[in-house]
C-alpha positions as CSV (number, residue, x, y, z in Angstrom):
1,X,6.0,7.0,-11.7
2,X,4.0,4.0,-12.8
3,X,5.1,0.2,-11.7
4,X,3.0,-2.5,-12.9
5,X,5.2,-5.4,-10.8
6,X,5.9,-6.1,-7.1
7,X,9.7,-7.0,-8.1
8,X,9.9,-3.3,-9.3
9,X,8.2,-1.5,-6.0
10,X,10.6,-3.6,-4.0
11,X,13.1,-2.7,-5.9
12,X,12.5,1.2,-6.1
13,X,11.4,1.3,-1.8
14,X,14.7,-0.1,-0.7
15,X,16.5,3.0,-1.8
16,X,13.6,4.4,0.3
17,X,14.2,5.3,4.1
18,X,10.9,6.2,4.5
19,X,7.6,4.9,3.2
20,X,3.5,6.4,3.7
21,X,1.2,4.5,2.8
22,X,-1.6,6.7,1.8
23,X,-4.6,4.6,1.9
24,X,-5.8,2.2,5.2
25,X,-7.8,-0.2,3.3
26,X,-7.9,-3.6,1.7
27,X,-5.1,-2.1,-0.8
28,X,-3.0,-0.4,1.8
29,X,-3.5,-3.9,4.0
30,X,-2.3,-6.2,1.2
31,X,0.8,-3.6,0.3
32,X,2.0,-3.2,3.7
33,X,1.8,-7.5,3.9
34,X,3.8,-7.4,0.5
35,X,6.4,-4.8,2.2
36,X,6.5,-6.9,5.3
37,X,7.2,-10.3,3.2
38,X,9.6,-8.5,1.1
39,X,11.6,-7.1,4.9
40,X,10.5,-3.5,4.2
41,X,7.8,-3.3,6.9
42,X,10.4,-1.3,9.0
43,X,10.5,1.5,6.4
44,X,6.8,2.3,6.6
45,X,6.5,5.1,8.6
46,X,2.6,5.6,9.1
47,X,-0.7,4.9,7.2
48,X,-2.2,8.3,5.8
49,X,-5.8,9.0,4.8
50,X,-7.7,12.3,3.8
51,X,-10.0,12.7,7.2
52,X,-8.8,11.1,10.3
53,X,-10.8,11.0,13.8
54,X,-8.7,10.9,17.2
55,X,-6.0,8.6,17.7
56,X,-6.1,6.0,14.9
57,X,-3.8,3.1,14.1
58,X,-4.3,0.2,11.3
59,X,-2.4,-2.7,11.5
60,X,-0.4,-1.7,14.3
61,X,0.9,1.6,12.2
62,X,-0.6,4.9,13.3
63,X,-2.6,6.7,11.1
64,X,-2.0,10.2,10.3
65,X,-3.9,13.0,8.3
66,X,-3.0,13.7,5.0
67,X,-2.2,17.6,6.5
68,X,0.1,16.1,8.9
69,X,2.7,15.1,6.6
70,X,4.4,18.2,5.4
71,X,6.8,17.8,2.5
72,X,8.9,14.8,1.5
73,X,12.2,14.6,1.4
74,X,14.0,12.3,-1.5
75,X,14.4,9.6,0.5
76,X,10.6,9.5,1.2
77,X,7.4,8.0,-1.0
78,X,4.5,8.0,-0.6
79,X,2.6,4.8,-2.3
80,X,-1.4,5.8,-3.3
81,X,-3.4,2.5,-1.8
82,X,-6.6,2.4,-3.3
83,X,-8.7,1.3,-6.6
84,X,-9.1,3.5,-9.5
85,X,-11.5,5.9,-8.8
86,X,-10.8,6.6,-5.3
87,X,-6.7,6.5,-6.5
88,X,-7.8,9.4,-8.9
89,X,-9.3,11.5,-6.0
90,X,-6.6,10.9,-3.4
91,X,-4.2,11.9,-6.5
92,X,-5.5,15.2,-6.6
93,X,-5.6,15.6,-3.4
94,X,-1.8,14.9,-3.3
95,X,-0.9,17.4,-6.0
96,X,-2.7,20.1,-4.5
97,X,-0.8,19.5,-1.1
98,X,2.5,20.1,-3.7
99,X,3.3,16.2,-2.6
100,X,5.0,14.4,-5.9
101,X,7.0,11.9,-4.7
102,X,4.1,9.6,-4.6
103,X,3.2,6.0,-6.8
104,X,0.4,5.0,-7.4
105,X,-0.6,1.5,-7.0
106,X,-2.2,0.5,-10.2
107,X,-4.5,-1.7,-11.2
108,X,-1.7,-4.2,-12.5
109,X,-0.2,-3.3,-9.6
110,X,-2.6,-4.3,-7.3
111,X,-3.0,-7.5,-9.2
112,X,0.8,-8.7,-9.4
113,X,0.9,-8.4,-5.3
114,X,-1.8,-10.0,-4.6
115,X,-0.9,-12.6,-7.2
116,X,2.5,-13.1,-4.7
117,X,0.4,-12.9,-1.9
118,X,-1.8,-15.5,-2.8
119,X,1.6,-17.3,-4.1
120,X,2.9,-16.7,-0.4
121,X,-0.3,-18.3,1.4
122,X,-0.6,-21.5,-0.3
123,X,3.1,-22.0,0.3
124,X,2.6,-21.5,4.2
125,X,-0.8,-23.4,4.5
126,X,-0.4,-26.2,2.2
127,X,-2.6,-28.6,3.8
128,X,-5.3,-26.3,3.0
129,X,-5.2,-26.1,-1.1
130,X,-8.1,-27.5,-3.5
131,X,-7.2,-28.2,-6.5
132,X,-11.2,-26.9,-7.8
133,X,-10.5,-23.5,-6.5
134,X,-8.7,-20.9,-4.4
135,X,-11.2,-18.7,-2.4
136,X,-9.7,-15.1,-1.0
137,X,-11.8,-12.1,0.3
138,X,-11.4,-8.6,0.0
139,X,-13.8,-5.9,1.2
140,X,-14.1,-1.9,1.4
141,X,-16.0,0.3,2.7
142,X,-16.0,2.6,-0.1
């Protein structure tokens, strides 16, 4: 299933009792702030990744291995966090698992959340706004 707006993931995860974020990165970070804002944070069940090392948690959420997760039931998704090329990879890596109930977060996607999120910040810190420019930073470790 492709979305290309935040109004339509919001409005596709609330019929959602259950939501994996399969990504703990700057795209996973931003949707699970966008989930949050939008009161869905409660649905989000853990953070998944392909390797994971011990105990691990991101943003307060445990982290669990992609093995861990067994199959999904229909009231379960799982949303693919990352940027194209690595979204590709962790894609396959899905399907062979027999996992479908997954969406990825596309590139228009990725931009329309953190469009809302910027949207969101300047609303809460208004004292802080320029009118020459906005200044946000991302990284990954990828």
């Amino acid at each position: 299933m492709r979305m290309v707006r935040e109004s339509e993931l919001i409005e596709y995860l609330e019929t959602k009792k259950r939501i994996i974020l399969y990504g703990a990165g700057m795209v996973g970070g931003l949707v699970k702030n966008r989930l949050d804002s939008n009161n869905l944070g409660g649905s989000i069940a853990c953070f998944a990744k392909s390797v994971v090392s011990g105990q691990d948690t991101y943003m307060g959420i445990p982290v669990l291995g992609l093995d861990s997760l067994g199959r999904l039931d229909s009231d379960e998704c799982v949303l693919v966090c990352a940027l194209s090329t690595t979204r590709q990879e962790m894609i396959r890596k899905l399907e062979a698992r027999g996992l479908d109930g997954y969406i990825p977060v596309s590139d228009e996607l990725f931009l329309d959340l953190q469009e809302h999120y910027l949207t969101e910040q300047r609303s809460q810190n208004a004292g802080m706004l320029s009118k020459r420019f906005d200044v946000i930073f991302f990284s990954q470790d990828n």
